[in-house]
gemmi code that builds the backbone of each chain (N, CA, C; Angstrom):
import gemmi

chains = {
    "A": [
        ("UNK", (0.845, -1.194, 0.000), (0.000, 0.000, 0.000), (0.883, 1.248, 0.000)),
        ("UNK", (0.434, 1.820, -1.330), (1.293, 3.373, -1.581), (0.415, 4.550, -0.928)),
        ("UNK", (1.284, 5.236, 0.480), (0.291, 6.148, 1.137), (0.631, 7.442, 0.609)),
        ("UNK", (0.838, 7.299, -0.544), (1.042, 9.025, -1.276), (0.004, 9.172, -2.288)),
        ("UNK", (-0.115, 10.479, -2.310), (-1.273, 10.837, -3.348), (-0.641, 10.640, -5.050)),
        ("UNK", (-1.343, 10.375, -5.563), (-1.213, 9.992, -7.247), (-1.728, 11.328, -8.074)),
        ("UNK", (-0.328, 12.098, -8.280), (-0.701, 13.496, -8.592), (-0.843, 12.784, -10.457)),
        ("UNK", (-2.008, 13.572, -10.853), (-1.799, 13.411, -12.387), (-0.787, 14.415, -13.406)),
        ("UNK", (-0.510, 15.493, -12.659), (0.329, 16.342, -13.702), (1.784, 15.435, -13.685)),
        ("UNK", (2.181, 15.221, -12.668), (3.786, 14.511, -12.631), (3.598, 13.034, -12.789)),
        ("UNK", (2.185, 12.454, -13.525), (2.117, 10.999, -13.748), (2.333, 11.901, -15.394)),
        ("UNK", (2.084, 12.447, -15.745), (2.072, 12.992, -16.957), (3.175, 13.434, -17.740)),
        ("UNK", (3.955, 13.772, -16.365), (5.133, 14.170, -17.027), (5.918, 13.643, -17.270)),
        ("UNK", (6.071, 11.817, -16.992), (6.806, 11.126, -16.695), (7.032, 10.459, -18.418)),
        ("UNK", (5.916, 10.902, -19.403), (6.161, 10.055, -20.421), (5.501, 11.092, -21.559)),
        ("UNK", (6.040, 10.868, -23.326), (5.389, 11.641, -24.081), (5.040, 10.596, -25.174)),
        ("UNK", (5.019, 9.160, -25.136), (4.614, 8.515, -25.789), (2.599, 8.226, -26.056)),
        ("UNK", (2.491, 8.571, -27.387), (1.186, 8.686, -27.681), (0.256, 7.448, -27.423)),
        ("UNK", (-1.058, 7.414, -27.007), (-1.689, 6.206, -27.373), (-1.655, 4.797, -26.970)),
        ("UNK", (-0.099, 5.353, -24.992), (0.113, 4.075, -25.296), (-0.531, 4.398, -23.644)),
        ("UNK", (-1.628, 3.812, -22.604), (-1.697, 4.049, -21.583), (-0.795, 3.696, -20.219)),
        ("UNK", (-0.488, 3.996, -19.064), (0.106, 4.251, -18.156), (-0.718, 3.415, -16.899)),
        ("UNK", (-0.415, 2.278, -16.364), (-1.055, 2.282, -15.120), (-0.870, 3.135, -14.353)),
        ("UNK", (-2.001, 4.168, -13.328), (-1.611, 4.903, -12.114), (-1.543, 4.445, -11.007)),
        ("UNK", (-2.466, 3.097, -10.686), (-3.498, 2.556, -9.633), (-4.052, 1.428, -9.673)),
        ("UNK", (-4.421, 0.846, -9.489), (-5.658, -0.535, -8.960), (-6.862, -0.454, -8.352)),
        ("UNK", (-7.883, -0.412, -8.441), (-9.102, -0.344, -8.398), (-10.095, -1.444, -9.022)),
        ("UNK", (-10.164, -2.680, -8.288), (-11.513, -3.547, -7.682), (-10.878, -4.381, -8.991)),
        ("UNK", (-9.922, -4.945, -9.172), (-9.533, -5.350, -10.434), (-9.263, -4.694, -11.663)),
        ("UNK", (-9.867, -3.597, -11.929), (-9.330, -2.660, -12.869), (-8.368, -1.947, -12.829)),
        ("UNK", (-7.814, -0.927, -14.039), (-6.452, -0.700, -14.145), (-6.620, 1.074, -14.421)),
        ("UNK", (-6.515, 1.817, -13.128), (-6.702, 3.287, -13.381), (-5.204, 4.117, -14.231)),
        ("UNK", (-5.451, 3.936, -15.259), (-4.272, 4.677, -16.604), (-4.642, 6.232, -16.911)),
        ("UNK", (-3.223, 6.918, -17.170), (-3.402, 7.944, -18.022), (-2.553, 7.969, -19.298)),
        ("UNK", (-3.002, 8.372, -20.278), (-2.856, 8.630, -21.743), (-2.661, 9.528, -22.133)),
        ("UNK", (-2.049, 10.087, -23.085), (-1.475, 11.315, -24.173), (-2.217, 10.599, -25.477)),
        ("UNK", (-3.049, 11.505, -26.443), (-3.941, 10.622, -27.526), (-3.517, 12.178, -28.379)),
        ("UNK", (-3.193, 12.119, -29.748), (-3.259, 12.843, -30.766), (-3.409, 12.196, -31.890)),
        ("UNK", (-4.340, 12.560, -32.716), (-5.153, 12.203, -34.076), (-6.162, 10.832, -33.909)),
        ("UNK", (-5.957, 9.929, -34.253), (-7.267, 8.906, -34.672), (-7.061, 7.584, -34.210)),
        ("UNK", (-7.581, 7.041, -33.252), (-7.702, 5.625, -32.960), (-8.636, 4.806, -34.024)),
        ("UNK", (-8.685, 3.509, -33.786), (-8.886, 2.663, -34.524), (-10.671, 2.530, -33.835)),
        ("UNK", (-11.277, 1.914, -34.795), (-13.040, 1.867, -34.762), (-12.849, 0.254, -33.673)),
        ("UNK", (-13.046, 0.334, -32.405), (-13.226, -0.664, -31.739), (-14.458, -0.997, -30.806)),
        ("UNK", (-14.908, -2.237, -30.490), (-15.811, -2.414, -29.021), (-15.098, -3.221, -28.025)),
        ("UNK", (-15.366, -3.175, -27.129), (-14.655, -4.199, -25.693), (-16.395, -4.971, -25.339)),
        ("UNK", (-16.090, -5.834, -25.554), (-17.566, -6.985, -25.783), (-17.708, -7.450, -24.271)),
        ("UNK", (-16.615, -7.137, -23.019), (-17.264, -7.085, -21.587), (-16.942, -6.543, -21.151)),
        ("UNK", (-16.480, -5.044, -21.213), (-16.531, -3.892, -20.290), (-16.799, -2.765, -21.028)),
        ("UNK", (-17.715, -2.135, -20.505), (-17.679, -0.787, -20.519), (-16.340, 0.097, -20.062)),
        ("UNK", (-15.972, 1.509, -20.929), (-14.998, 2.121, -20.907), (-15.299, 3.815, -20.583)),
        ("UNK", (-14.481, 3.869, -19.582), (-14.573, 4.935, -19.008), (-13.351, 5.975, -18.982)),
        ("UNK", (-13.595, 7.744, -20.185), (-12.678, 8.374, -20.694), (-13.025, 9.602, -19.519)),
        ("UNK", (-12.262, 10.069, -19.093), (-12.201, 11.891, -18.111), (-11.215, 12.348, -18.798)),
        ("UNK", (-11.521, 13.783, -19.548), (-10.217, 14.478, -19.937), (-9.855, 15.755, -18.976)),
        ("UNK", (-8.334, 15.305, -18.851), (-7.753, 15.981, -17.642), (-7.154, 17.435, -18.759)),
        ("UNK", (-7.088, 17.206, -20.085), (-6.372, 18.383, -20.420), (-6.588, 18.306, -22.600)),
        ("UNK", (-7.214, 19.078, -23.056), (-7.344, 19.057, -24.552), (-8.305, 18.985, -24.815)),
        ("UNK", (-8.862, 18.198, -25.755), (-10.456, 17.549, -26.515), (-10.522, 16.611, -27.354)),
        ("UNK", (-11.346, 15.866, -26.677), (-11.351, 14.578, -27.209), (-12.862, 14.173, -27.976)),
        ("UNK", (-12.818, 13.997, -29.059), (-13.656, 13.159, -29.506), (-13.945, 11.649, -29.947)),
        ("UNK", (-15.242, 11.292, -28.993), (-15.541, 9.826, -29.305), (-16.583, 9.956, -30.065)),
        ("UNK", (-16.316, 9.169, -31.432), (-17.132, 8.934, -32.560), (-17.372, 7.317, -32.447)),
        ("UNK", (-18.981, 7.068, -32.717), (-19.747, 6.287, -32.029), (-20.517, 6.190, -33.753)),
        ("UNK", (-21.405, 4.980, -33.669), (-21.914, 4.688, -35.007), (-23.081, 5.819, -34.966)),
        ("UNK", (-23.348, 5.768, -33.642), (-24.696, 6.924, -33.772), (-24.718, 8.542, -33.223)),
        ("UNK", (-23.141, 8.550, -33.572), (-23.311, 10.247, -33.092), (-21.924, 9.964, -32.598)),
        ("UNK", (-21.442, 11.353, -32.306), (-20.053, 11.654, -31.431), (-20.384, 12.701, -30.044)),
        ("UNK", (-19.391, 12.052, -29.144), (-19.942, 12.920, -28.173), (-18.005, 13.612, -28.192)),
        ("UNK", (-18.250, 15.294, -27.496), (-16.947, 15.825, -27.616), (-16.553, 15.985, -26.135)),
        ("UNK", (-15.941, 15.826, -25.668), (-15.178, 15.680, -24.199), (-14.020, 17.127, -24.258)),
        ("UNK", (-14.249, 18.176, -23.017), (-12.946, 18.655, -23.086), (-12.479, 18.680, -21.465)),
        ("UNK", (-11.558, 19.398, -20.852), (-11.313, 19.092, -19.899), (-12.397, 19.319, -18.331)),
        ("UNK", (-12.323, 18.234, -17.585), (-13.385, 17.640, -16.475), (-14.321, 17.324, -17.034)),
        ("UNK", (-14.653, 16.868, -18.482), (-15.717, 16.214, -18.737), (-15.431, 14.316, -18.808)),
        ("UNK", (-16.463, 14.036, -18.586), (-16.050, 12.072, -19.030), (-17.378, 11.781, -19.564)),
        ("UNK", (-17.076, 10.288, -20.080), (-18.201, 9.930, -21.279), (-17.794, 8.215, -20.615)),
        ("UNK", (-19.184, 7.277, -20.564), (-18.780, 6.124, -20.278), (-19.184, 5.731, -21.673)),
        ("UNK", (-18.518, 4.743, -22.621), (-18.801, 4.099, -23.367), (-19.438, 2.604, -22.997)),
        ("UNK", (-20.374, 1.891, -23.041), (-21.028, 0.840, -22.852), (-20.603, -0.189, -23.763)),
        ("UNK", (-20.664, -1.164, -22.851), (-19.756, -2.516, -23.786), (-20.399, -2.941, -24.638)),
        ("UNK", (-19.620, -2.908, -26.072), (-20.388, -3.602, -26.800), (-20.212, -2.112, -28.179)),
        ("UNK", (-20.423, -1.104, -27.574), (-20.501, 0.187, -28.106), (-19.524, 0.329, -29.092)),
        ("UNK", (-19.760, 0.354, -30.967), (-18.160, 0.558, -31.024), (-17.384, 2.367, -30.995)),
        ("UNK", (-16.694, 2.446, -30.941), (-16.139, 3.703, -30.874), (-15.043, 4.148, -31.654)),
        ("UNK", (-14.551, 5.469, -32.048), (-13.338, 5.439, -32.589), (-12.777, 6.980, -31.840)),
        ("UNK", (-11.882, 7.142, -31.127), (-11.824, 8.281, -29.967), (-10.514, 8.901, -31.188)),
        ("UNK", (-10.813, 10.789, -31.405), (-9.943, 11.048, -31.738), (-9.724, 12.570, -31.014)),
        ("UNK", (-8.490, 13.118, -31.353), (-8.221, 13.839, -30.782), (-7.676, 14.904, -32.049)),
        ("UNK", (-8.092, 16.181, -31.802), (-7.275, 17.317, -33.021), (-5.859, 17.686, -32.609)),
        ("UNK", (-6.231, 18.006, -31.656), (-4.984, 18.227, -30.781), (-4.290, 17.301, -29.517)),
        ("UNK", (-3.105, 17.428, -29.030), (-2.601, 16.666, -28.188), (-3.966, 16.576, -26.850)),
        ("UNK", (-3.867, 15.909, -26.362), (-5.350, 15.509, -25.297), (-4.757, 14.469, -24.270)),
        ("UNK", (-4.473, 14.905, -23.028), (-4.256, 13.862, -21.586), (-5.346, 13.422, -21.293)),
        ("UNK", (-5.854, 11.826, -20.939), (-7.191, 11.307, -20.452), (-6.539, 10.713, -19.281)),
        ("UNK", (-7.982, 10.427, -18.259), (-7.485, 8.983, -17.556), (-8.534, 8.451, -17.910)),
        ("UNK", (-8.228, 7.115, -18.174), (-9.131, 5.752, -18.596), (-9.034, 4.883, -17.508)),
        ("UNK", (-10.202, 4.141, -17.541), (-10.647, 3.181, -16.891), (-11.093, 1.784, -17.360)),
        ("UNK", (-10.104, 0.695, -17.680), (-10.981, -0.229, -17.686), (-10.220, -1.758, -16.701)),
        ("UNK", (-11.064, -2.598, -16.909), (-10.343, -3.763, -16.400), (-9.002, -4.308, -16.841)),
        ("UNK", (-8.546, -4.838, -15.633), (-7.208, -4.820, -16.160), (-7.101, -6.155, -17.025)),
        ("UNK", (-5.770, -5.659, -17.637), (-6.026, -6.941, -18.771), (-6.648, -6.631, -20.051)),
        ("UNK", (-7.789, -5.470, -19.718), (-8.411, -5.576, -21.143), (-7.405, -4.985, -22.505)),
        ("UNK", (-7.541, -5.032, -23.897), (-6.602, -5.112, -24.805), (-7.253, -3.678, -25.069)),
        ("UNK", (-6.349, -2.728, -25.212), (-6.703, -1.483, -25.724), (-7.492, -0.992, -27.257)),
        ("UNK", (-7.514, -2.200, -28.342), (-7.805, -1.841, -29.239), (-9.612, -2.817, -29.449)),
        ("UNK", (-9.274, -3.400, -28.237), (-10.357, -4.631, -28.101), (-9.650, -5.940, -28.740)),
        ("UNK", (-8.813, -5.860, -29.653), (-8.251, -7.360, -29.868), (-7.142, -7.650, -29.191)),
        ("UNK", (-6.486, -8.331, -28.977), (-4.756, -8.797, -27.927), (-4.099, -8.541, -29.056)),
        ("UNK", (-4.373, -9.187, -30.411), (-3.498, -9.177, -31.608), (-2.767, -7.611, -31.458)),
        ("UNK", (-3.836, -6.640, -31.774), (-3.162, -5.750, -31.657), (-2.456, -4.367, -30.940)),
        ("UNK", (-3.375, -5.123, -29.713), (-3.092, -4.357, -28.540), (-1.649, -3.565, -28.123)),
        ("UNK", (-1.686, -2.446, -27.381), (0.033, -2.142, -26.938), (-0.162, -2.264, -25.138)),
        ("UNK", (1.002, -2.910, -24.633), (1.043, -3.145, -23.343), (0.809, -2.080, -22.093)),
        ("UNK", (0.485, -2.512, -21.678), (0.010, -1.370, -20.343), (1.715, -0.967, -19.083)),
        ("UNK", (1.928, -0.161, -19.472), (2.848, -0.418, -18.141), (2.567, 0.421, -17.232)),
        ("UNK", (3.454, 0.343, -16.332), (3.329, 0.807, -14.905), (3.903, 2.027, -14.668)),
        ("UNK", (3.562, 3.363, -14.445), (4.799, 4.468, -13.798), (4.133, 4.677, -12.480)),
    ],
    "B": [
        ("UNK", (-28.631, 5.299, -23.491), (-27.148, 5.658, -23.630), (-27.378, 6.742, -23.966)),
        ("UNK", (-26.712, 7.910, -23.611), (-26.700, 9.482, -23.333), (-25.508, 9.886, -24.059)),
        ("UNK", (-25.573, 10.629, -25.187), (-24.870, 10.938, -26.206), (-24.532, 12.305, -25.346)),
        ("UNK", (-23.895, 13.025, -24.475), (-23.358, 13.596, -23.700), (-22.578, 13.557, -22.580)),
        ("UNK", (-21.476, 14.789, -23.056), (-20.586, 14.887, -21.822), (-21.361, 15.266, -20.825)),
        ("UNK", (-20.499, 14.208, -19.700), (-21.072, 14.607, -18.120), (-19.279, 15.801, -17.592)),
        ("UNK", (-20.695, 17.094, -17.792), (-19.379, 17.706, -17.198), (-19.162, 18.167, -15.809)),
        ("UNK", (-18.138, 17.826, -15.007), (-18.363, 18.059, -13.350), (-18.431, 19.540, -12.859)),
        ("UNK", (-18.345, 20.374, -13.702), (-19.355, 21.651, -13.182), (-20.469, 21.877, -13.106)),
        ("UNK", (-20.979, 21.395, -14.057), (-22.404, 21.603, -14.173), (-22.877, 20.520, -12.893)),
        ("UNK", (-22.440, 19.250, -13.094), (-22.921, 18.324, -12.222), (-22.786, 19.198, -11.015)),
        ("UNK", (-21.497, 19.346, -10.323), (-21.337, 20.178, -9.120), (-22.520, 21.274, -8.952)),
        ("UNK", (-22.244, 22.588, -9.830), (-23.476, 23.343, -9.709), (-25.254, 23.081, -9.097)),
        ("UNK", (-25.128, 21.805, -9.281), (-26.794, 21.115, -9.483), (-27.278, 20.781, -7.524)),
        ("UNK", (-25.697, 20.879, -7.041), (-26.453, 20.815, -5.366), (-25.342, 21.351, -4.572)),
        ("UNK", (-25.542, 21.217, -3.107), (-25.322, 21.646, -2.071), (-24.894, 20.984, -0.853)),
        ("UNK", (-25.808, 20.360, -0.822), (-25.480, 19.215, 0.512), (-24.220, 18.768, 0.571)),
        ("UNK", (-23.722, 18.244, 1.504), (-22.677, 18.113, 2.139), (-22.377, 16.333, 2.383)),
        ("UNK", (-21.276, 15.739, 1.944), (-21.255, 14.439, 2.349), (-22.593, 13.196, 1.640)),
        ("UNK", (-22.870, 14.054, 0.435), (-24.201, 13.242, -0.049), (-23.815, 13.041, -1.403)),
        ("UNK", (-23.393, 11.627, -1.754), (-22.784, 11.629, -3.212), (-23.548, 11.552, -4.048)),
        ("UNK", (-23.856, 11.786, -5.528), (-24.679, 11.943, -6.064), (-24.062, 11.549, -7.861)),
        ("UNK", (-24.642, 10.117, -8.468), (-24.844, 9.224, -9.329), (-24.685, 10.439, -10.430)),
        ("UNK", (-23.374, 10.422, -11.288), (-23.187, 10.620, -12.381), (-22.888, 9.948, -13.342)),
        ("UNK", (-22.867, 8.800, -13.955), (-22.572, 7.812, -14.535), (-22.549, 6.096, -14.071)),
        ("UNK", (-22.653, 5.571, -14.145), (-22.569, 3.582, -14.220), (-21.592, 3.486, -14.764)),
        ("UNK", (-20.729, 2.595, -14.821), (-19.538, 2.256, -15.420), (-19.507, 0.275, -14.886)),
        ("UNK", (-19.410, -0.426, -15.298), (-19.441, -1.924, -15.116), (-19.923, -2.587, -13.476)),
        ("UNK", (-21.047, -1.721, -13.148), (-21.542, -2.264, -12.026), (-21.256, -1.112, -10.724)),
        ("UNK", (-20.385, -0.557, -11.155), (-20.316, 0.835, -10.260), (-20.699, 1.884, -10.332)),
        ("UNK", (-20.851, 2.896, -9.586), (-21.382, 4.084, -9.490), (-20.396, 5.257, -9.469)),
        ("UNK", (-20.500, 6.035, -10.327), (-19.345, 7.555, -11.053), (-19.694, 8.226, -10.105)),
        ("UNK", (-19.491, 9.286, -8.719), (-19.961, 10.082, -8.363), (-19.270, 11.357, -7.908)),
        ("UNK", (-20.001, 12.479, -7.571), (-19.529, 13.784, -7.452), (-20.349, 14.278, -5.646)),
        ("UNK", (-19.760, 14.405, -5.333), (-19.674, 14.753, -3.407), (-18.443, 15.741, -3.474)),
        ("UNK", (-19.575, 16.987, -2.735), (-19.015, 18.353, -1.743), (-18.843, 17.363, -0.402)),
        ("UNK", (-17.893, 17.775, 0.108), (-17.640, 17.458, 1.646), (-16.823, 18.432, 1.937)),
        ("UNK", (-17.678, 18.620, 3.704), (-16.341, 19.833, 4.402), (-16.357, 19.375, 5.588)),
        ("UNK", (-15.336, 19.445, 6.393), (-15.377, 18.587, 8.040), (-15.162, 17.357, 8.102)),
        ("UNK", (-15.068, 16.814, 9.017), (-14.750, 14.619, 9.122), (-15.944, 14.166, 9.064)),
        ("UNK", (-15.660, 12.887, 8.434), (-16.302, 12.167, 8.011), (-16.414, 11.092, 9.416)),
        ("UNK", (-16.725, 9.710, 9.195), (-16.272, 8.962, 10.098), (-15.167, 7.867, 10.297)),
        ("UNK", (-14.969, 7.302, 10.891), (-13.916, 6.271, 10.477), (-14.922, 5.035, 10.207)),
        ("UNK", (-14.204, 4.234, 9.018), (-15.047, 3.197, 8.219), (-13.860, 2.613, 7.308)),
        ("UNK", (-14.439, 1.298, 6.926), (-14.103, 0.813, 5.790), (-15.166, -0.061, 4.969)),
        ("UNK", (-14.283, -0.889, 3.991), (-15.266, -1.402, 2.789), (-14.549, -2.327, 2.826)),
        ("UNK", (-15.304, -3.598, 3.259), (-14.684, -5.213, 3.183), (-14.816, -5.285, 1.929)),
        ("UNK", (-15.371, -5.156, 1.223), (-15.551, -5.853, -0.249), (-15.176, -4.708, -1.380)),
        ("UNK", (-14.815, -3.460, -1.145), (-14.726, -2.336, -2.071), (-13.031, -2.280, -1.697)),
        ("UNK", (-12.515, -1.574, -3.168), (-11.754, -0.547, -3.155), (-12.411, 1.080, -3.151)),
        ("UNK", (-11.645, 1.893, -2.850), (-12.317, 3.253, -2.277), (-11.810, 4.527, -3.518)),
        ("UNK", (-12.486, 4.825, -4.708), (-11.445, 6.037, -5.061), (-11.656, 6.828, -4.954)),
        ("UNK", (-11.045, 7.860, -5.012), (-10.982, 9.198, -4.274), (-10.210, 10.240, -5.341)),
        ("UNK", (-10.446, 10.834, -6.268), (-10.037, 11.637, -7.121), (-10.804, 13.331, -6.836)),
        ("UNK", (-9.531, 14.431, -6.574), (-10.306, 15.379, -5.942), (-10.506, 16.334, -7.381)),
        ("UNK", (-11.186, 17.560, -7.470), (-11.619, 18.285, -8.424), (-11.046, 19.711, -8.046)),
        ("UNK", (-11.411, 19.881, -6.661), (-10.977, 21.133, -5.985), (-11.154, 20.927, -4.578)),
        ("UNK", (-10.400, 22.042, -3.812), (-9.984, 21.634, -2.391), (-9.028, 21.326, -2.195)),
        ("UNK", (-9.122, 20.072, -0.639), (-8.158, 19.342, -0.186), (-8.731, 18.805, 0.585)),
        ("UNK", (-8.832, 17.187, 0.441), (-8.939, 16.048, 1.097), (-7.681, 15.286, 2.007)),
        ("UNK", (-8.140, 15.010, 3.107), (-7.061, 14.487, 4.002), (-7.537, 13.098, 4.117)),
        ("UNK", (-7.128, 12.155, 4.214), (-7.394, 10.648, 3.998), (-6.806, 10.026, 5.262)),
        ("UNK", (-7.409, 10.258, 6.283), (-7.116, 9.663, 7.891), (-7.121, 8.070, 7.656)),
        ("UNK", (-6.033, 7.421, 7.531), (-5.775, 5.791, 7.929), (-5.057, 5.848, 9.037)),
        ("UNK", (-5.147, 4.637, 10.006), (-4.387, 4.246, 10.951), (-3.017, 4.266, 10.950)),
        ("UNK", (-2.102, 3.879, 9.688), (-1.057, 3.422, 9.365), (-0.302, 5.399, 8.641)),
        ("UNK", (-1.337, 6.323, 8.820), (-0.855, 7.493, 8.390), (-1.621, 8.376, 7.253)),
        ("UNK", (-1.497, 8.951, 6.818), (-2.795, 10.179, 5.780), (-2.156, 10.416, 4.773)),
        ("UNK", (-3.353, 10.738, 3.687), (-2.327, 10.656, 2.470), (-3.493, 12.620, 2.620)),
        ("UNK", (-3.089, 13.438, 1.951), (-3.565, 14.927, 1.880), (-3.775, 14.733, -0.079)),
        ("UNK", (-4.801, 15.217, -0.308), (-5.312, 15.217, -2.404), (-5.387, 16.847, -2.457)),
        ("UNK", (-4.941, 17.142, -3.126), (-5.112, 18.530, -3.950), (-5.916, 18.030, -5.110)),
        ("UNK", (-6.408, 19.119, -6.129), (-6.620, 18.967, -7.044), (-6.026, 17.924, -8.045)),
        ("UNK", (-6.795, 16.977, -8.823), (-5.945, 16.487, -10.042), (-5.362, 15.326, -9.165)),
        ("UNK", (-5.409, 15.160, -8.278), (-4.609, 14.358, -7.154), (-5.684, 13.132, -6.987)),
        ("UNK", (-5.563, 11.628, -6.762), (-6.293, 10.382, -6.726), (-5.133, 9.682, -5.440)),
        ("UNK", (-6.671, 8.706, -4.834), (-6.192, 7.764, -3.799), (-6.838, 6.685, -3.872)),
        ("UNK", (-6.484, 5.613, -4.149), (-7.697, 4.486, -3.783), (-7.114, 4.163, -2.032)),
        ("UNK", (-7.800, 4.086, -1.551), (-7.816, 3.338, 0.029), (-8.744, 1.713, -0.613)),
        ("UNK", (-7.462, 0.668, -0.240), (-7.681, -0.459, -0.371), (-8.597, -1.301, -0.036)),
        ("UNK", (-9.405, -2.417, 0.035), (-10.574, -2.882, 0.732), (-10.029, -3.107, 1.578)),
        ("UNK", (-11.065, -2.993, 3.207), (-10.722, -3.447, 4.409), (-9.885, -2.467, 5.253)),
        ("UNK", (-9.604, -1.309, 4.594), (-8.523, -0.751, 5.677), (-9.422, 1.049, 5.856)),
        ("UNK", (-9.269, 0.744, 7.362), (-9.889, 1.771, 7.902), (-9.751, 3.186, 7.349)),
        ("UNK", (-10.201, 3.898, 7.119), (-10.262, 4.883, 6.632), (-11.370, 6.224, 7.249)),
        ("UNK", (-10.793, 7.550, 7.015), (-11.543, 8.886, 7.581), (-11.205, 9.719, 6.872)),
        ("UNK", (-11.960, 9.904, 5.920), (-12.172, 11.659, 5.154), (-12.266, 12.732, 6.273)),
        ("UNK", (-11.297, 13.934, 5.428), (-11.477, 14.948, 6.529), (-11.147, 16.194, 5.650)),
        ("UNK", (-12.317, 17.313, 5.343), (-11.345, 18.573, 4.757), (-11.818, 19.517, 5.290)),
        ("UNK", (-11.002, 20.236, 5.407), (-10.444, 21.522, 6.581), (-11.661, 23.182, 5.497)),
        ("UNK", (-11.163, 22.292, 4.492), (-12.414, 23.581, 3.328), (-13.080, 22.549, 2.375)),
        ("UNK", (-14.458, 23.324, 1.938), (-15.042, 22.519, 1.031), (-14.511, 22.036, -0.136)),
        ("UNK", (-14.762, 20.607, -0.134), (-14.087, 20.144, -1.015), (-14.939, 19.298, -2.109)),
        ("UNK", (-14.396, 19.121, -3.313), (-14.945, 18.708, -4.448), (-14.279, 17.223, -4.879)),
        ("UNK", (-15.160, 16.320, -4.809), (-14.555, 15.062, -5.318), (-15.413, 13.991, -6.338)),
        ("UNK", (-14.444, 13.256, -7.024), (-15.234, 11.929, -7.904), (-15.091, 10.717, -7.109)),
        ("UNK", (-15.944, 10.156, -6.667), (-15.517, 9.160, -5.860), (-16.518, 7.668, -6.893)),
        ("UNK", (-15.607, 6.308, -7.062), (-16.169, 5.518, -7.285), (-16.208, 4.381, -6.633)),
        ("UNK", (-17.225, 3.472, -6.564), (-17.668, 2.697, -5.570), (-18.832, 0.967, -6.354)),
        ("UNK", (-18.747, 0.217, -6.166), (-19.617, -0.659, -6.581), (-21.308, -0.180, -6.529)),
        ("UNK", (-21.842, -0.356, -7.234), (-23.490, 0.418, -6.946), (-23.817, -0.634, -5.687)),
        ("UNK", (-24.897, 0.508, -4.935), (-25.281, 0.105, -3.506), (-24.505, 0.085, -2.694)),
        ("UNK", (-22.792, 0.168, -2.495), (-21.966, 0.176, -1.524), (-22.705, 1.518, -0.715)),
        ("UNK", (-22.534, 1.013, 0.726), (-23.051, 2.219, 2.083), (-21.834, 2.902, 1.469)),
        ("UNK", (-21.767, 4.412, 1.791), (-21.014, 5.614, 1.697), (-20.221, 5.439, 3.341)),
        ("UNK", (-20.692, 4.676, 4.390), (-20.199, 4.741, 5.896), (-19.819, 3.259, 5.950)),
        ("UNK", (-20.266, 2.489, 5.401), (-19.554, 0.967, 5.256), (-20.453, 0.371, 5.649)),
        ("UNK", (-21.575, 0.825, 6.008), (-22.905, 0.055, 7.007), (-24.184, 1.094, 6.610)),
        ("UNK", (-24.934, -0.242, 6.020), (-26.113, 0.400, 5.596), (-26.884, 1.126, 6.526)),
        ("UNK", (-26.676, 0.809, 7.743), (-28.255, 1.610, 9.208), (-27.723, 2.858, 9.068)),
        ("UNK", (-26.610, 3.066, 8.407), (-26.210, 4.568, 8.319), (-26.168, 5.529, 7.083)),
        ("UNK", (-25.905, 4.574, 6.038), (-25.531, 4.991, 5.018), (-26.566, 6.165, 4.517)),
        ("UNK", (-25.952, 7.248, 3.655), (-26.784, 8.157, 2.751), (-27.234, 7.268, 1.681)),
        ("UNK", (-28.368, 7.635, 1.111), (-28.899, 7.428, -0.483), (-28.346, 8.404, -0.943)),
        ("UNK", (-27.390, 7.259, -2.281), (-27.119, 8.231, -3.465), (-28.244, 8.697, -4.203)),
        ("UNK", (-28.510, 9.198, -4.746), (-29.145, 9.762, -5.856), (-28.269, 10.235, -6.991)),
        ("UNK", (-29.403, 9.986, -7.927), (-28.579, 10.551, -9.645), (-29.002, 12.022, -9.738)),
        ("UNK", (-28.033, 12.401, -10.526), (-28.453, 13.536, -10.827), (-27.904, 14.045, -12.916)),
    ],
}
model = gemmi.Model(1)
for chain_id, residues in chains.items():
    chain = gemmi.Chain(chain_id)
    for i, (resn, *xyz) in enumerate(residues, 1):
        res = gemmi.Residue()
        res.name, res.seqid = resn, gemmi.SeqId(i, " ")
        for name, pos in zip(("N", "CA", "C"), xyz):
            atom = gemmi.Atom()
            atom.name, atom.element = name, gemmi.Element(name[0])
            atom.pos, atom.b_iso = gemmi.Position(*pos), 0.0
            res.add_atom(atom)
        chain.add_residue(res)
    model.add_chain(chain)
structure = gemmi.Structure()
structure.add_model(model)
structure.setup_entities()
């Protein structure tokens, strides 16, 4: 048990690699990450979890088959499993995400990028 | 499914009360929420929960036995399942706290607040 607070600006500062998420935390089996996202993710669903985006800094858009919703900073959007999505960003955009740990970021393992730890 | 950002001002704006968390989102069986608190809380824990604690504004003091962790803004804590725990802020404070839906807010239902959505 880490009895220090989990500042997000200096979890942030620790890395400038795009797209690829950051564990911060542990939470009930899930994996509390933050992210750096600029331009266009890939059209995915996570078929048993719902996904949960808060933007700490930029604007983010999640484009959804039936509409896009636009996120900018202290806003969050839960995506529902199953939902597909394609999250992009115009500009550079810090999130923290939420999902179970383990889950594959793109929804497949094939092409997933690994989660690490700072 | 709600093709809108939940943004935590507006949410915040929407009440008053003190220590009464209030349902902004579902996320895989849990509850997203937004709680003003000012003053101590009680001492409690959650056998079956992890506790998070992500502040918005303020300063949260996180009374454990074993020592306190203090959240500024932008700042996150999970307090682990099972380990005693006491919220305490000295000024009103603004937080996201998530929790399994139906978890007591005091660890024991004869006490617990009803969340409500908002």
């Amino acid at each position: 048990m880490t009895q220090t607070a989990i500042n997000m600006g200096d979890k942030l500062a620790a890395f400038n690699d795009l797209w690829s998420p950051k564990i911060i935390a542990g939470f009930n089996g899930h994996d509390v990450m933050v992210v750096k996202v600029k331009g266009e993710f890939n059209w995915h669903s996570h078929p048993d979890t719902d996904d949960l985006f808060f933007v700490l800094a930029g604007r983010l858009t999640i484009q959804m088959r039936d509409g896009d919703v636009v996120l900018g900073p202290g806003e969050m959007y839960v995506v529902p499993k199953g939902v597909e999505h394609c999250p992009r960003a115009d500009e550079e955009t810090h999130l923290i995400i939420i999902e179970p740990a383990g889950t594959p970021n793109t929804g497949d393992p094939e092409t997933a990028v690994t989660k690490t730890k700072i």
